[in-house]
N, C-alpha and C positions, 0 to 999 in steps of 0.2 A: 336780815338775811345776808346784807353785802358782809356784816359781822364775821356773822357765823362762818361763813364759804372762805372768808379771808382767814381765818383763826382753822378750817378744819385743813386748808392746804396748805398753812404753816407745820401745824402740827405733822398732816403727812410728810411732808418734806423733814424734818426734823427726824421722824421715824427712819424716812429711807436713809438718811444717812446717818442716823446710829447704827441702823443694821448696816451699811455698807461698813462701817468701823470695828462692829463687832465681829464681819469676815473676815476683816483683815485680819485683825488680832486673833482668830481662832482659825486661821493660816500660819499667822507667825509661831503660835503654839503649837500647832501638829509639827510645823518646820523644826522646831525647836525638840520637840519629842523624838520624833528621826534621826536629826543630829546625837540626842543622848543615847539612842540606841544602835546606834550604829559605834560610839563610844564605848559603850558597854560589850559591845560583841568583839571591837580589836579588842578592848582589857581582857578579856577573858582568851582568844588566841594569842594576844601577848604573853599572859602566863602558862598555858599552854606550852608556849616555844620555850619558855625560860626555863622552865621546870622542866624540859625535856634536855637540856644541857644538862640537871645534874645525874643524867643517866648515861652520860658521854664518858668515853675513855681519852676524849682530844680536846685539842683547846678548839675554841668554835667564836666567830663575830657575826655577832648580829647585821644584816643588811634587810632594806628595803627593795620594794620592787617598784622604779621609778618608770617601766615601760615596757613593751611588749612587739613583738616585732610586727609589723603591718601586712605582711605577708600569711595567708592562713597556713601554707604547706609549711611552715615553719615554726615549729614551738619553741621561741627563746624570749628569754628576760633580759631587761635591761636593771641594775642594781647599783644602787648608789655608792658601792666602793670599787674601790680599783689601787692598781700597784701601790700608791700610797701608804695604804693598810695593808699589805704584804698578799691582795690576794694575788693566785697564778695560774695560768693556765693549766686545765686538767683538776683544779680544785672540788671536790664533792661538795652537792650544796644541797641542803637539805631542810623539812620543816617539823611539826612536832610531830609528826607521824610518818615520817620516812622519806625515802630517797626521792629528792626530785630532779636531779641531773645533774652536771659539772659544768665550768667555767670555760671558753672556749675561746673570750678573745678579752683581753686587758689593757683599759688603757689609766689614765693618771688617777682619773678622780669618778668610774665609772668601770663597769665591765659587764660582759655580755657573756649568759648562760643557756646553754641547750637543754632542754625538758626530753625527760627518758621517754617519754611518748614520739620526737621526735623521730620519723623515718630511718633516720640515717644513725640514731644513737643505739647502742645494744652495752650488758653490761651482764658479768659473768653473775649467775644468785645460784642458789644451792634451795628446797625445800627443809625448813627448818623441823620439820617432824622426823626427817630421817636421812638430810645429808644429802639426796639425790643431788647433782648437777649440770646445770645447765645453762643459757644462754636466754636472757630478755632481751627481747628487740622490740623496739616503740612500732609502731603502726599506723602511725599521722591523725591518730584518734584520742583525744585528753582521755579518753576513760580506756583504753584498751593496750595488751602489750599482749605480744606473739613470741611464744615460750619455745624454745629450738633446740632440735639435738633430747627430743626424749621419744628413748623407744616406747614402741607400744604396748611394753610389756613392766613399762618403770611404774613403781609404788608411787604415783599424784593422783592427787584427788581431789574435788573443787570443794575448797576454803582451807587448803594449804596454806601458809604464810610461807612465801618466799623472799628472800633475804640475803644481802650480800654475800659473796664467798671468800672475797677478800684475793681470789687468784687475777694474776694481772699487774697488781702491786697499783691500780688506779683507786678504788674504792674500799676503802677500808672493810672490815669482814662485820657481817652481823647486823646493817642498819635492813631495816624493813621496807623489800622494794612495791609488793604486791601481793593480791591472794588470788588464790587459782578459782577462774567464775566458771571453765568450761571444759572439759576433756571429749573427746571426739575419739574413738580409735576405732579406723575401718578394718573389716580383714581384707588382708594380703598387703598393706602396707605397713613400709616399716617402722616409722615415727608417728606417733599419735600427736592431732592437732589441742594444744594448750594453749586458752587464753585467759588474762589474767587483770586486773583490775588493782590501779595504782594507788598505792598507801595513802602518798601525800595528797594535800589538796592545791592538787597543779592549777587550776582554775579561778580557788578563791585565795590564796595565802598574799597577803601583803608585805609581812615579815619572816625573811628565811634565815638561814644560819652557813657560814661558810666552814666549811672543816678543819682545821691544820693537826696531821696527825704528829707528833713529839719530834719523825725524822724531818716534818716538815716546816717544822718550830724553829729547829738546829737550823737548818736551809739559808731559814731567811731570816 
């Protein structure tokens, strides 16, 4: 009996720590599984963004997104290039789906971008089905933009693509800023309320694209 009792709480012990081993290790493989899929998900937005350069009429650098501002009333980026790499203040910066804002403050080896969502940002778009235009203004909301200056009697309609106008001389004409999710028009006033949901992906994009348009080539 002392045998037996000694040989069967070897063997459990033996058990609990194979199976303690075999959690580790099938921890370290789901770890291991996440890590590749999370790989696989940038390669595939990395092609994405690459492939959307050769539908560009500018020359474009790729940048990373190394930070985010701590502040919620504030949508900007932090991006791992700066004056170095020629970028500049007022630069469009964009991902493979369209406008997500411009460059606002530059230093050597770093620079900081404001998100079209941002409060204070607005940027001239035109609807791409018939030219109407008008005025985007961020709204302090990642998914929402507040569309300005359209009468209540203007041709929009929700799932319009709206889209740079290129007036301004700031944002080149034609990138894709947003689609129209809402039209509102009361009677008796005279702008109907438009809101509109942002192309790019302001929230998850890790790799964006700086613009330089041909005069801006020259520049710098």
């Amino acid at each position: 009996m002392g045998q037996w009792t000694e040989t069967h709480i070897q063997s459990r012990s033996q058990l609990l720590e194979e199976n303690e081993r075999l959690q580790r290790e099938n921890l370290l493989q789901r770890g291991r599984s996440h890590q590749m899929a999370s790989l696989q998900a940038e390669n595939v937005r990395l092609r994405a963004l690459l492939n959307s350069t050769a539908l560009l009429r500018d020359d474009v650098l790729v940048a990373e997104l190394i930070g985010v501002s701590p502040d919620p009333e504030r949508h900007q980026l932090i991006l791992n290039k700066g004056q170095g790499d020629g970028v500049f203040v007022g630069q469009p910066l964009i991902d493979a789906e369209g406008l997500m804002g411009q460059v606002v403050e530059v230093g050597g080896l770093n620079s900081r971008a404001l998100l079209i969502t941002d409060a204070t940002h607005s940027v001239p778009i035109q609807v791409n089905r018939n030219g109407v235009r008008a005025i985007a203004e961020g709204t302090g909301a990642l998914g929402s933009l507040d569309i300005k200056h359209v009468s209540a009697t203007t041709d929009i309609q929700v799932g319009d693509l709206l889209v740079t106008s290129g007036l301004g001389g700031l944002f080149p004409a034609g990138y894709p800023v947003a689609v129209v999710k809402e039209v509102e028009r009361d009677p008796g006033e005279t702008f109907a309320r438009v809101l509109a949901v942002p192309s790019a992906a302001l929230d998850r994009t890790r790799h964006v694209l700086l613009v330089f348009t041909p005069h801006d080539t020259q520049d710098n």
